[in-house]
C-alpha positions in Angstrom: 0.0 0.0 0.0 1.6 3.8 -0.4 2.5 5.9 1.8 2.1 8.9 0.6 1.9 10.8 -3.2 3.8 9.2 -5.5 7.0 11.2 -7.0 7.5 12.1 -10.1 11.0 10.7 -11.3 13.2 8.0 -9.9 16.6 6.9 -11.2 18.2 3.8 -9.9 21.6 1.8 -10.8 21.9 -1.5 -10.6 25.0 -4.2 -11.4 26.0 -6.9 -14.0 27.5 -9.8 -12.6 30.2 -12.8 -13.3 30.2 -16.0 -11.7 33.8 -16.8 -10.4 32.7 -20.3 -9.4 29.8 -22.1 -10.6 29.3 -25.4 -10.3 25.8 -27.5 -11.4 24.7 -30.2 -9.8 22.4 -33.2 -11.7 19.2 -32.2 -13.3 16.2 -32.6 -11.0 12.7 -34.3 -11.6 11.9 -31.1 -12.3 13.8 -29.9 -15.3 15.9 -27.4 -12.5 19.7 -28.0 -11.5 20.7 -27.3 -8.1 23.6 -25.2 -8.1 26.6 -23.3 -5.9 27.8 -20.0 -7.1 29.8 -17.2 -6.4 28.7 -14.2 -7.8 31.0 -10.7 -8.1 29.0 -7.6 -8.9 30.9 -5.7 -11.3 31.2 -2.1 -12.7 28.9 -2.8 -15.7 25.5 -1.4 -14.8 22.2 -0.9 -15.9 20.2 2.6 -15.1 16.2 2.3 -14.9 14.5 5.8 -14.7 10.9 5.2 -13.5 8.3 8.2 -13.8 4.4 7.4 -13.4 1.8 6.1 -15.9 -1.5 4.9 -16.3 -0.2 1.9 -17.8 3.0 -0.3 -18.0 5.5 0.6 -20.6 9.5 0.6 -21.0 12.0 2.3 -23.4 15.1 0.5 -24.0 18.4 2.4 -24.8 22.4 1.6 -23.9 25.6 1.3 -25.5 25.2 -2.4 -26.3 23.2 -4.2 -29.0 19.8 -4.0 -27.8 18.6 -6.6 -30.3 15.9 -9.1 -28.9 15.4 -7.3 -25.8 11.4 -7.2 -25.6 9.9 -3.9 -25.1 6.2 -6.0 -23.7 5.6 -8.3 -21.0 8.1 -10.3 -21.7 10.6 -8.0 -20.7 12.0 -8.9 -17.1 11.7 -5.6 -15.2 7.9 -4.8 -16.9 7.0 -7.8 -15.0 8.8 -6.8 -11.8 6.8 -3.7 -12.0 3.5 -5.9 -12.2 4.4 -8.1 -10.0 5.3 -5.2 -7.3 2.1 -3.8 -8.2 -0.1 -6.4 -7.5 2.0 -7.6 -4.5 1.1 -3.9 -3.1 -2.0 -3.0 -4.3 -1.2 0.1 -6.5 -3.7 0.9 -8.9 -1.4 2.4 -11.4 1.2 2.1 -13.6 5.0 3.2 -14.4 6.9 4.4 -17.4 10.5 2.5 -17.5 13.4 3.8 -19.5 16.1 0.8 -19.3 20.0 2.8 -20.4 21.6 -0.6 -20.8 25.6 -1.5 -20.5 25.4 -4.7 -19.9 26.2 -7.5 -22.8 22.4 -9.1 -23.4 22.2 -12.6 -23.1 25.4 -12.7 -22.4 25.4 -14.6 -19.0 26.1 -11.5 -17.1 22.6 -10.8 -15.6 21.8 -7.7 -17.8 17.9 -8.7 -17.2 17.6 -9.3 -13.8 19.4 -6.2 -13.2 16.9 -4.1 -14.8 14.2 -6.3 -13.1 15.9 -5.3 -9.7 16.2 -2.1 -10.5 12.8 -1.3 -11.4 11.8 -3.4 -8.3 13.4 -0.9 -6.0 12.9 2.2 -9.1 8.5 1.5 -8.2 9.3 1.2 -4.5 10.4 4.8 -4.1 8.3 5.7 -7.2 4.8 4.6 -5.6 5.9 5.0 -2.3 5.0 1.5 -1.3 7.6 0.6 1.4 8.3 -2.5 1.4 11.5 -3.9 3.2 14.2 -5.3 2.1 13.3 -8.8 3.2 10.1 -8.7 1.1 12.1 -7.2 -2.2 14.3 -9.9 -2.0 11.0 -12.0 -1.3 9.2 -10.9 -4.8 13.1 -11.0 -6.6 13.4 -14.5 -5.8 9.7 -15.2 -7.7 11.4 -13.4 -10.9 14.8 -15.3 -11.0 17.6 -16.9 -9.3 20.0 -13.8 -10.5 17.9 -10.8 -9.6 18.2 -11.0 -5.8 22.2 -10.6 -6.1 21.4 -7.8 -8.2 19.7 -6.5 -5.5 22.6 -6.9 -2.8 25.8 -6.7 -4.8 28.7 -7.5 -3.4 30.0 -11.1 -3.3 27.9 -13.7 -2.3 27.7 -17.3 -2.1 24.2 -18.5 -4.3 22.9 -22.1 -3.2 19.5 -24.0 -4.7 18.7 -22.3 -7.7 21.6 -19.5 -6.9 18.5 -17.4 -5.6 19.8 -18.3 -1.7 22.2 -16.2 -0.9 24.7 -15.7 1.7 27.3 -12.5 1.6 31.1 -13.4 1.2 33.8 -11.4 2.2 35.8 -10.0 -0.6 39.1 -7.8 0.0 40.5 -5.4 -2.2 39.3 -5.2 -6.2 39.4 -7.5 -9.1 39.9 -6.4 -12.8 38.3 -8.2 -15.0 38.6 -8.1 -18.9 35.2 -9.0 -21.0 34.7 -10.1 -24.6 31.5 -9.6 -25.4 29.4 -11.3 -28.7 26.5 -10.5 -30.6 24.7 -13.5 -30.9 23.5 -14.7 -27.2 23.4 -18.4 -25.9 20.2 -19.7 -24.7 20.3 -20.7 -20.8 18.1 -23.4 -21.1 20.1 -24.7 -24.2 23.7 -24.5 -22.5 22.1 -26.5 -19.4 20.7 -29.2 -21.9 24.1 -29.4 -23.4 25.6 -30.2 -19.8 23.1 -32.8 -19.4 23.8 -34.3 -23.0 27.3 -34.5 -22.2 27.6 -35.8 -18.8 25.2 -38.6 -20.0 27.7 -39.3 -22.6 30.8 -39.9 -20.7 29.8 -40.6 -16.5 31.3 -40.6 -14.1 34.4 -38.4 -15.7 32.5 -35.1 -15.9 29.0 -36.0 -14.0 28.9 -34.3 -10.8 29.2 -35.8 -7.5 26.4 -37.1 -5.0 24.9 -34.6 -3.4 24.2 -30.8 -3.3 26.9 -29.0 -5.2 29.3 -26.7 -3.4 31.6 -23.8 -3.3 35.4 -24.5 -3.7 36.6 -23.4 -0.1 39.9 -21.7 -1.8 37.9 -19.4 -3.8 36.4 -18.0 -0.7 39.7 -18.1 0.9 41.1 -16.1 -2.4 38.2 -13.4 -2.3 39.4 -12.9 1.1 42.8 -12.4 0.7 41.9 -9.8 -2.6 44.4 -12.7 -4.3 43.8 -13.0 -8.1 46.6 -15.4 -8.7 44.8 -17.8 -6.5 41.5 -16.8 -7.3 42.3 -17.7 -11.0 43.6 -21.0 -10.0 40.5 -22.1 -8.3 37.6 -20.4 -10.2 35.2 -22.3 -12.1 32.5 -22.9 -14.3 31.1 -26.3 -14.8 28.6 -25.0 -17.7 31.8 -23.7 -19.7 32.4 -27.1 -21.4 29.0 -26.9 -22.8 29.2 -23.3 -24.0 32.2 -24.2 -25.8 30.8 -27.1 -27.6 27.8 -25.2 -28.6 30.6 -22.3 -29.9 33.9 -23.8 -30.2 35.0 -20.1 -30.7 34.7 -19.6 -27.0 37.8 -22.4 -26.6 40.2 -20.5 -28.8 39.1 -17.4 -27.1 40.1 -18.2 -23.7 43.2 -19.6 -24.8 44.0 -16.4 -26.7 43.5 -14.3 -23.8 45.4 -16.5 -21.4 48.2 -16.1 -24.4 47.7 -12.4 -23.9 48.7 -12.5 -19.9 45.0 -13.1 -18.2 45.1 -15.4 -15.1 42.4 -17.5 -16.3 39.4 -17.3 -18.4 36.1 -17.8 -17.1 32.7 -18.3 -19.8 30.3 -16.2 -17.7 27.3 -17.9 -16.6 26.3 -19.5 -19.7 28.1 -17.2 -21.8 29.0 -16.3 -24.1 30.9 -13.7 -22.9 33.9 -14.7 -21.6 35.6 -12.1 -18.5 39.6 -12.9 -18.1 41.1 -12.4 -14.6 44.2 -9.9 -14.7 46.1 -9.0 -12.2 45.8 -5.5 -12.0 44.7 -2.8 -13.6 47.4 -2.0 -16.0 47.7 -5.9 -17.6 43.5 -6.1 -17.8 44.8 -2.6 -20.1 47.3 -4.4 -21.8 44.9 -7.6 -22.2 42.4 -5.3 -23.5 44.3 -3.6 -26.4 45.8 -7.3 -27.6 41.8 -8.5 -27.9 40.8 -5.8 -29.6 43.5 -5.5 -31.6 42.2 -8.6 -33.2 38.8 -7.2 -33.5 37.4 -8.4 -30.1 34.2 -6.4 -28.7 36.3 -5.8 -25.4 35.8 -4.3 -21.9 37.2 -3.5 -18.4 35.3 -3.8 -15.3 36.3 -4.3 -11.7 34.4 -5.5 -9.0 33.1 -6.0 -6.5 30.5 -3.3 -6.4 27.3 -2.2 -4.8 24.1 -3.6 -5.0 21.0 -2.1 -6.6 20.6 2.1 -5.5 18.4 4.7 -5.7 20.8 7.6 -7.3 18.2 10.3 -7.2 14.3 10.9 -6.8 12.3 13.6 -7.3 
C-alpha cells in the first residue's frame, strides 16, 4: 500500500555480474539444476529511470546491442513492476526507461538487473515501502539472478543461486570482458551439460549430493588474491558453452596467451571475463583482444548492490 503521493522521477543503478565459481549439480525431476555459485558484482551497470503512468511501458536504450530485448511483458523488469504492483496493491502504472551496459544474453545478468532495479525504481516511485526482506522475497519469484542484483557485493548462491549468503571480498578485481553479438540460450547451455555428462559418466558428472563452493575461492576473495582466485575459479557449464561455440575455446586460450590469469565463460556465456592482475595488464589484455577485433571491456568488482541515485 503507499505511503504517501507518489514522486514524479526515480533513477536507480543497478549491477551486472560474473560468476567466479559455478558449479551445477544433476538435473532434478523437475527440469531445475541445483547449483553453488559465487557471484562478483561488477562495474557494468544498468540505469532504470521510472516516472508514473496509467499503464505499464519501457524504453530500452544503452551502448550495447539491444537486439531481442522485448519492449512487452516479456521484458523482465515490466514484469517486476506488475508483480510489485499487484504484490502492493497500487492501482497504477510506471513508465521504464532501461540505459543498458550490460552485454544481453550474455550470462552477465543484464535482465535481472533491470528487473531489480525497477523493483526498488517502483518502491520509491509509488511509495510503497516494502522492506528489504520482502524485495528480496518478490526477486526471488522473478529469477535466481535478480536477488544478487539486489545486494551486490560477493555472495555465495545455493539451490537455484537465488539463496544467498554475503562473502567477504578484499581489495578489487579487474576483469577483462569479450562480449558477442549472438546470445546463448540458458536453457540450451544447461541441456548441453546434461547431453554431455550422460555421454561420458562418471568423468565429468557431478558428485552425490548438493553442489558446493570451492573453499579456496572463498579463501582467495578474502585475501583480494587473483593469482589464486584464477587457479581455483570455475565454471562447470563452460564445457557446454564451448561445444555449442567452439570459438569460445580458442578465445580463452587467446586471452590466457595475452597474460590473463584465467578465463572464465560467464554464466552460460557467451561472454567470456579474463582475470588480470591489476589494472594496467587487464589494459594491456584489453588492447591485444581488440587488436584482433574483439568487442572488449574492463570492469572491476566488486561493487554495490541495486541504488536509488536520485528521486524527485
Amino acid at each position: 500500500m503507499s505511503n504517501g503521493a507518489t514522486l514524479d522521477r526515480v533513477l536507480v543503478r543497478a549491477p551486472g555480474k560474473l560468476n567466479v565459481f559455478f558449479a551445477v549439480g544433476d538435473v532434478q525431476p523437475d527440469g531445475y539444476h541445483d547449483v553453488a555459485s559465487v557471484y562478483q558484482a561488477v562495474s557494468a551497470v544498468e540505469e532504470v529511470v521510472a516516472t508514473p503512468s496509467d499503464d505499464f511501458t519501457i524504453a530500452v536504450t544503452g551502448s550495447v546491442d539491444l537486439q531481442g530485448v522485448p519492449l512487452d511483458d516479456r521484458n523482465l523488469a515490466i514484469r517486476a513492476a506488475r508483480l510489485l504492483a499487484s504484490e502492493t496493491g497500487y492501482a497504477g502504472g510506471v513508465h521504464l526507461v532501461v540505459d543498458k551496459h550490460v552485454p544481453v544474453a550474455g550470462g552477465m545478468g543484464g535482465g535481472s538487473a533491470d528487473a531489480a532495479a525497477a523493483l526498488v525504481a517502483c518502491d520509491a516511485l509509488w511509495r510503497t515501502g516494502l522492506p528489504v526482506a520482502r524485495l528480496h522475497d518478490l526477486a526471488s519469484r522473478l529469477g535466481a539472478d535478480v536477488p544478487f542484483a539486489l545486494l551486490g557485493g560477493t555472495a555465495v548462491g545455493t539451490g537455484r543461486g537465488d539463496q544467498l549468503s554475503p562473502a567477504l571480498a578484499r581489495g578489487r578485481f579487474d576483469w577483462v570482458l569479450v562480449t558477442d553479438g549472438e546470445g546463448l540460450s540458458t536453457p540450451v547451455v544447461y541441456g548441453e551439460l546434461d547431453r554431455l555428462r550422460a555421454q561420458r559418466r562418471p568423468d565429468i558428472a557431478p558428485a552425490a549430493g548438493d553442489p558446493v563452493v570451492d573453499p579456496h575461492v572463498l579463501q582467495a576473495l578474502r585475501a583480494g588474491d587473483a593469482a589464486t582466485l584464477a587457479r581455483a575459479a570455475r565454471n562447470d557449464l563452460q564445457e557446454a558453452a564451448c561445444a555449442l561455440r567452439p570459438a569460445l575455446a580458442d578465445l580463452v586460450a587467446d586471452g590466457i596467451g595475452h597474460g590473463a590469469l584465467t578465463g572464465l565463460v560467464s554464466g552460460s556465456g557467451p561472454t567470456v571475463a579474463f582475470l588480470a592482475a591489476d589494472p594496467d595488464a587487464a589494459a594491456m589484455i584489453g588492447e591485444r583482444l581488440a587488436e584482433e577485433g574483439h568487442d572488449v571491456r574492463h570492469v572491476h568488482g566488486p561493487v554495490g548492490g541495486t541504488r536509488v541515485v536520485s528521486a524527485s
